[in-house]
N, C-alpha and C positions, 0 to 999 in steps of 0.2 A: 528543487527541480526548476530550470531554467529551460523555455523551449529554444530552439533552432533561431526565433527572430532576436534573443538576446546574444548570441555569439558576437557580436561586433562590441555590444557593450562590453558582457565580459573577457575581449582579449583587451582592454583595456585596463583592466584591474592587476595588470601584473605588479603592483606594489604589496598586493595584500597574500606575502611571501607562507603564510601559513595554512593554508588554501592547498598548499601541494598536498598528493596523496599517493603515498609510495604502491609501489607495485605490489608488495609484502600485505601490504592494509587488506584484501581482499581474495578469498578463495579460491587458487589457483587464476591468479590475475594476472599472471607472465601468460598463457596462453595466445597467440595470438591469431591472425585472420588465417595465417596456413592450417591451422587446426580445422576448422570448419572446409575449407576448400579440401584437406586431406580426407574429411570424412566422406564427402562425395565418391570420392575413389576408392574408399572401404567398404561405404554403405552396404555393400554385398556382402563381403565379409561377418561385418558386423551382425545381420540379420542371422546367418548359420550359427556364428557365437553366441548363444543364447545366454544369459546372465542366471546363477544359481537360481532359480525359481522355487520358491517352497510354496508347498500346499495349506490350505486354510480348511479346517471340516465346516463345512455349512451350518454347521448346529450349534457349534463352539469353538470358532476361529482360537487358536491360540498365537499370543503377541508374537510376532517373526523373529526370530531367532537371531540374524543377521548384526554384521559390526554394528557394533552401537556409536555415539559421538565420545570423545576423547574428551572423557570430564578434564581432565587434569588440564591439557592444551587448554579448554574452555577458561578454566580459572584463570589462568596462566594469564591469557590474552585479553580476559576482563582487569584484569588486576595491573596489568602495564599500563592498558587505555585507561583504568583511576584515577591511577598515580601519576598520568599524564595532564589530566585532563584538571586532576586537582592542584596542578605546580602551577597553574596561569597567575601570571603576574598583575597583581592589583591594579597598577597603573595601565597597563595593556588595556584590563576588561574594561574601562572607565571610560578609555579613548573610543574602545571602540563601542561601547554604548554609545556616546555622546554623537560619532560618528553615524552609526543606526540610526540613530532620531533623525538629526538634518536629512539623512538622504530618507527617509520615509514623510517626514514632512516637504521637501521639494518635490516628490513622487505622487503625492494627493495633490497639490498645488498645480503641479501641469495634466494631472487627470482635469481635476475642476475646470482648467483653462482650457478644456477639448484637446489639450495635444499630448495625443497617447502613446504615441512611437516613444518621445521622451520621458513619459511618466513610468512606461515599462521596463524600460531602460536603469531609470533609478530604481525601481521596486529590485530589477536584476541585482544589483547593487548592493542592497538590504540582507541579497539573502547568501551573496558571498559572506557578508559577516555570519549570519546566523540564520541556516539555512529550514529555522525551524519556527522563525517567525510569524506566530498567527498574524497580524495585520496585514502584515505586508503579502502573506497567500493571497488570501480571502482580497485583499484590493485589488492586486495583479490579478489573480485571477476575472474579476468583475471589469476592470481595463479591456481584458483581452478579450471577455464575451462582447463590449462595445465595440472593439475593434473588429468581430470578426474571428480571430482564434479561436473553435471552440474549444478544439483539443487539446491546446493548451490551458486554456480559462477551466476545463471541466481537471483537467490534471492540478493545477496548481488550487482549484475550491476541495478537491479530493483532500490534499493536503494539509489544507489550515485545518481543518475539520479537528483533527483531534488536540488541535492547539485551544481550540474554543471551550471555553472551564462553566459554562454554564447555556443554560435552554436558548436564552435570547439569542446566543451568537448562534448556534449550530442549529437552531430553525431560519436565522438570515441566511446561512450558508448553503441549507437544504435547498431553500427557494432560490436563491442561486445557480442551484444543480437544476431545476426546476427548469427557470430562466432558459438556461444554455440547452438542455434536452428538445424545446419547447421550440426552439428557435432551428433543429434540426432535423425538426418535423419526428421528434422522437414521443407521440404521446404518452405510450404507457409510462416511456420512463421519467415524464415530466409531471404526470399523474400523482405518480409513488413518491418524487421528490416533495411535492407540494400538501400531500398527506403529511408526511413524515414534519414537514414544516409545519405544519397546522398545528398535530400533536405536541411538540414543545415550546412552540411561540404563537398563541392564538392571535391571529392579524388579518385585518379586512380585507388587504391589496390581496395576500394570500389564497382566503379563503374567495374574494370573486375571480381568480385567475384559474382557480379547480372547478369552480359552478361552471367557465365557460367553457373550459376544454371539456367538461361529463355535460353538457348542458345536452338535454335530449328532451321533447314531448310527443304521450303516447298518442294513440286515436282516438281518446277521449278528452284529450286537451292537459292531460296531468303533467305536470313538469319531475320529472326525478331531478332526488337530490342526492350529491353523490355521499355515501354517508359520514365521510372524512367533514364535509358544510355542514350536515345537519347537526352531526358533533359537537363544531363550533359553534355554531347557531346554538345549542342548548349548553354552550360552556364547559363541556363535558371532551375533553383530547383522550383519543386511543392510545391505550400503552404499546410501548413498543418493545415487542420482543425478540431476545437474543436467538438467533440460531444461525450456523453454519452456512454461508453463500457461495453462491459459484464465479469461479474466476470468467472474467470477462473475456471470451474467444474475437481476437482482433481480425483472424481469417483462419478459415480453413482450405486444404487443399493446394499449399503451398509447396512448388516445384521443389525446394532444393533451402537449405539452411543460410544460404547468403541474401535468398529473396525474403526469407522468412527474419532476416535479423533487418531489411531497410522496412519493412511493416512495421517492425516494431517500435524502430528509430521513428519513424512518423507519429508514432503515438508514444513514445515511452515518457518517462518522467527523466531520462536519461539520455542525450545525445551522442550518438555513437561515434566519440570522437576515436577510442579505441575500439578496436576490433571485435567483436562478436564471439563468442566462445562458448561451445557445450560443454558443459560443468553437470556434477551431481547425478551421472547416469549411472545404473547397474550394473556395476563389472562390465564386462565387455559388449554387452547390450550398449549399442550409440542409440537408438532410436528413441529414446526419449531421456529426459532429464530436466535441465534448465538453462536457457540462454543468457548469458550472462555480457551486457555490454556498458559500457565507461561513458565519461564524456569532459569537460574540462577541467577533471581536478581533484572535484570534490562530490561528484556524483558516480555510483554505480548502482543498476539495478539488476533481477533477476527475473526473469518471465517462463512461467511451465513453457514448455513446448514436446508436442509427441507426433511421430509422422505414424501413417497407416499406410495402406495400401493408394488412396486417394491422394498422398502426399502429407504435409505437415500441417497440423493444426498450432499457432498461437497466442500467447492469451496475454491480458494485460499482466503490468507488474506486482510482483507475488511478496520479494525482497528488496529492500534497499540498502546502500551503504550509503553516509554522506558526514564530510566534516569540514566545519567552521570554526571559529576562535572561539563560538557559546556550544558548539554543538559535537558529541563525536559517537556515533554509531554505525554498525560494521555486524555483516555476518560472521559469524566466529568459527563457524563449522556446518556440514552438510556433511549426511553420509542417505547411500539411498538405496533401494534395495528392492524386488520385485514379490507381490505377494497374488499368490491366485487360488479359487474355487471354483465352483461351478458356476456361480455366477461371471465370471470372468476375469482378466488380469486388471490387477491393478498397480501402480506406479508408487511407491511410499517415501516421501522424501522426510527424513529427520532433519530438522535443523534449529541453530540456537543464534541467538542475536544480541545487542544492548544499543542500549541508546542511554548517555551521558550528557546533560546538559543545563546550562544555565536558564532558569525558565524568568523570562522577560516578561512571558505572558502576553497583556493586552493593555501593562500599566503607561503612565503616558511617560516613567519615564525621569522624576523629575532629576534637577540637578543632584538632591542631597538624599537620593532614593540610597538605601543600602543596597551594595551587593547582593541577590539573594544565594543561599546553598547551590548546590548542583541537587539534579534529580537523577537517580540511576535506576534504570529499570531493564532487567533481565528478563528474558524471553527465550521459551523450547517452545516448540511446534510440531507439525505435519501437516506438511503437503499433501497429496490424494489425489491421482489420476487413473480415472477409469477407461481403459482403450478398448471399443465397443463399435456398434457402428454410429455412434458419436462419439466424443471423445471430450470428456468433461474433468475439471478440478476444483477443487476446494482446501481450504487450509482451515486446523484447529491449533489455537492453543492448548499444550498439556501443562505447563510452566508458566506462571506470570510473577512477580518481586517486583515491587515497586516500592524507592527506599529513597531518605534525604543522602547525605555527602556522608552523615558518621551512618552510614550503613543500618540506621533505625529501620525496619522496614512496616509501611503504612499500608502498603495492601499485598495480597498474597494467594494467589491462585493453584490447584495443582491438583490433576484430574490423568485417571488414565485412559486410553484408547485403544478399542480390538474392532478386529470387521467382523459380523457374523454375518456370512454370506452375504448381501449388498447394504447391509445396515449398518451404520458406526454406531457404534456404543461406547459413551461416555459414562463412565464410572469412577468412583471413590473420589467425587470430589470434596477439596478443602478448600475452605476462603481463612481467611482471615484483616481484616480492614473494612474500608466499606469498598466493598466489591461490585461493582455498577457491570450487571449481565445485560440493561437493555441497551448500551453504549457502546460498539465493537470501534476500536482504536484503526480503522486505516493507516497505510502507511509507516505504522507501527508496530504491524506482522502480529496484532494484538487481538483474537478472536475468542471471548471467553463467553462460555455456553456451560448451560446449566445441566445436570447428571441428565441423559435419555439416551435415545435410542433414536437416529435420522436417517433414515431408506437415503441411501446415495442418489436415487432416481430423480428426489423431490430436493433434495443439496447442494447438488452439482449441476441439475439442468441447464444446459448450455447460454449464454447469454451474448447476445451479438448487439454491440452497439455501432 
C-alpha cells in the first residue's frame, strides 16, 4: 500500500516493468467508473429486483444453498500464479534483493536525517519490489506518523503487522498503532493498542504511556491502575484472544456510490487510480456487495459497502490484490448471496485468496544469504453483513493452508460456518501445524477463531475511526 503523497515517487519507477497488473489479474476488473454512475440511474430498479433470498430457521439455520465458488477456476488460477511465481529467475531475485536493501538503507538514513518527504519516498520504493516488506511497512509507516499522515502511517503499521514473526516486533508495532491513535485524540483505541502491546513486549515507555492516558484518582486519593500496568508491574501479560472483529465503518450515510468510493480513496490501502466498481452483489440486488478500487499497478483493494435507506454505509479494506517481483496474491473468486431470518437480512459474501511469496522477512539481508523458498498460503473465507438499523460486517476464515514451494503443508486450518438466527457458529474445526488462534493475520484476509458460537451484535458492533 502506497498513500496518495507517494504517487510522484512512484510515476518514477517506470523501469520496474514487472510491476504491471493486467486487467484479467482481478475479479471483474474491466469494470469501469460508467458502472457505478449507471447504478445511480438503476438504483430504483435495482431495489424492486430483489436478489433470490432464502430463509434461515432461527433454531437451526441451515448452510444456504446458493452458487458456491468454482473449485476448479480456484485451482486453475492458483496453479498459473505457482508456476509463475516459481519460474523467477535467479539472477533477477538477487538484483532485486540487493536493490531492496540500498533503497531501504538510504530510506532509514534520511528518516534519521529528519527529511521525511525523501525517506518516504525511498521506503515507496521498497515496496514496488516487494510490496510485503515488514521493515520497510513498519518504518514508512512510523515516518509518516512523524510526518503527520496518520492514515497513511496507521494503514501501512496495519500492514507490516503480519510480517512480524515474533512478540517483540508486533508489540513495537502495536505501540505504534497506539502512537498514531493517541495523537488523534482517539483514546480508547490507543488504550487497546498499548494493552495489546504490553501483552507481547513488556516495556516501560509502554506501560507509562497507558498509566497516563487511564491515569485517574478517586476521592479518597487512590490512584487506579489500569489493569494491562498492574499486569506488567507483576510480570504477568494477558493473553490474547482470537475472536471475530468488526470491519471498520469509514462513514455512514453516503449520498451516492461515487462519494462513497472518494471516502474510501482517502482512507484506503489502495489509490483510486482506477475507477471504483461494485463487484460481489446478490443477483440483481446492487445495494450492497463490495467496492472494489485499483491504483498504480500493483495494488487493488475490496471494502464491504451497503446503502439503506440513510444512504450508503462504508467500511475499511476487507480484500487485497497486490504484486511485486517477491510477492503475488490476488482474490481468486467471490460469489455472494442473501441469507435472512427473523432476526434480519444478512449479506454473505464467499470468497477465496492466495498470497505467494518470497519471505525476506526481517533478515538484514546479507550478500551470501541463500534464496529462501516461496511461502504459499491458500485462503476461503466469509464476509457477513448485517443491514439493520446499523449496518455492520465482519469476516471469518473457513480455509487456512500454509505450505513451503514443494507444496509440504506446515499449518492447516478448516472449520465450518452456519447463522443460527444472529449467532455464527463455528464448528468442525481442524488444525493441523501449529496453529496460532491468538494471532488474526490482517491484511492477509487471515481470521482463524476457535470452534463456538459469536452473537453478531457483540462481532460486528460498528467501529468508527
Amino acid at each position: 500500500m502506497l498513500p496518495s503523497k507517494l504517487r510522484p515517487a512512484l510515476a518514477s519507477l517506470s523501469t520496474v516493468a514487472l510491476l504491471a497488473c493486467p486487467a484479467a489479474g482481478t475479479p471483474e476488473a474491466g469494470t469501469k467508473k460508467a458502472d457505478v454512475e449507471a447504478h445511480e440511474a438503476k438504483a430504483g430498479d435495482a431495489k424492486k429486483t430483489q436478489a433470490k433470498t432464502e430463509t434461515a430457521d432461527d433454531t437451526d439455520a441451515k448452510e444456504p444453498a446458493a452458487a458456491k465458488l468454482d473449485a476448479k477456476k480456484t485451482q486453475a488460477k492458483r496453479a498459473e500464479a505457482k508456476k509463475k511465481f516459481a519460474a523467477a529467475d535467479e539472477a533477477k531475485v538477487r538484483a532485486d534483493r540487493a536493490k531492496l536493501l540500498s533503497l531501504l538503507n538510504e530510506g532509514r538514513k534520511l528518516v534519521k536525517g529528519g527529511e521525511l518527504d525523501a525517506g518516504i519516498a525511498k521506503y515507496g520504493e521498497v515496496l514496488a519490489i516487494n510490496p510485503h516488506y515488514g521493515p520497510a511497512l513498519g518504518e514508512l509507516g512510523w515516518a509518516e506518523f512523524k510526518k503527520g499522515n496518520y492514515s497513511d502511517a496507521h494503514a501501512h503499521t496495519l500492514r507490516a503487522l503480519p510480517r512480524a514473526t515474533d512478540n517483540d516486533r508486533r508489540g513495537m508495532l502495536h505501540y505504534n498503532l497506539g502512537r498514531i491513535a493517541e495523537a488523534q485524540d482517539q483514546t480508547e483505541v490507543a488504550v487497546a493498542a498499548y494493552e495489546l502491546s504490553l501483552s507481547l513486549r513488556p516495556n516501560d515507555i509502554v506501560a507509562s504511556r497507558l498509566d497516563d492516558l487511564t491515569h485517574a484518582v478517586d476521592a479518597a486519593g487512590e490512584h487506579y491502575v489500569h489493569p494491562a500496568v498492574e499486569a506488567y508491574e507483576n510480570k504477568h501479560a494477558p493473553e490474547v484472544q482470537a475472536k471475530p472483529e468488526a470491519f471498520h465503518a469509514l462513514a455512514e450515510g453516503v449520498s451516492s456510490l461515487e462519494e462513497a468510493c472518494k471516502i474510501a480513496d482517502a482512507d484506503s490501502a489502495c489509490m483510486g487510480e482506477d475507477p471504483c466498481a461494485l463487484v460481489a452483489t446478490p443477483g440483481a440486488d446492487q445495494s450492497w456487495g463490495l467496492m472494489t478500487m485499483g491504483s498504480v499497478g500493483f495494488l487493488s483493494c475490496w471494502h464491504p459497502i451497503v446503502e439503506t435507506d440513510a444512504g450508503w454505509t462504508v467500511f475499511a479494506t476487507a480484500l487485497i490484490s497486490q504484486w511485486g517481483t517477491e510477492v503475488d496474491q490476488d482474490v481468486d473468486a467471490l460469489s455472494a448471496r442473501v441469507v435472512a431470518n427473523e432476526t434480519g437480512s444478512y449479506l454473505w459474501i464467499d470468497f477465496s485468496d492466495h498470497v505467494y511469496e518470497r519471505d525476506w522477512s526481517w533478515g538484514e539481508l546479507e550478500e551470501d544469504e541463500d534464496i529462501p523458498g516461496s511461502d504459499m498460503t491458500d485462503t476461503e473465507g466469509v464476509i457477513l453483513c448485517k443491514r439493520d438499523t446499523a449496518v455492520t460486517c465482519t469476516m471469518i476464515t473457513t480455509k487456512y493452508a500454509y505450505a513451503n514451494s514443494d507444496d509440504t503443508v506446515r499449518e492447516r486450518y478448516e472449520a465450518k460456518l452456519r447463522l443460527r438466527g444472529d449467532v455464527i457458529v463455528v464448528e468442525d474445526v481442524v488444525t493441523e501445524g501449529d496453529v496460532d488462534f491468538a494471532y488474526n493475520e490482517e491484511w492477509n484476509s487471515v481470521t482463524l477463531i476457535p470452534a463456538g458460537e459469536y452473537p453478531f451484535v457483540e462481532i460486528a458492533a460498528p467501529v468508527h475511526l
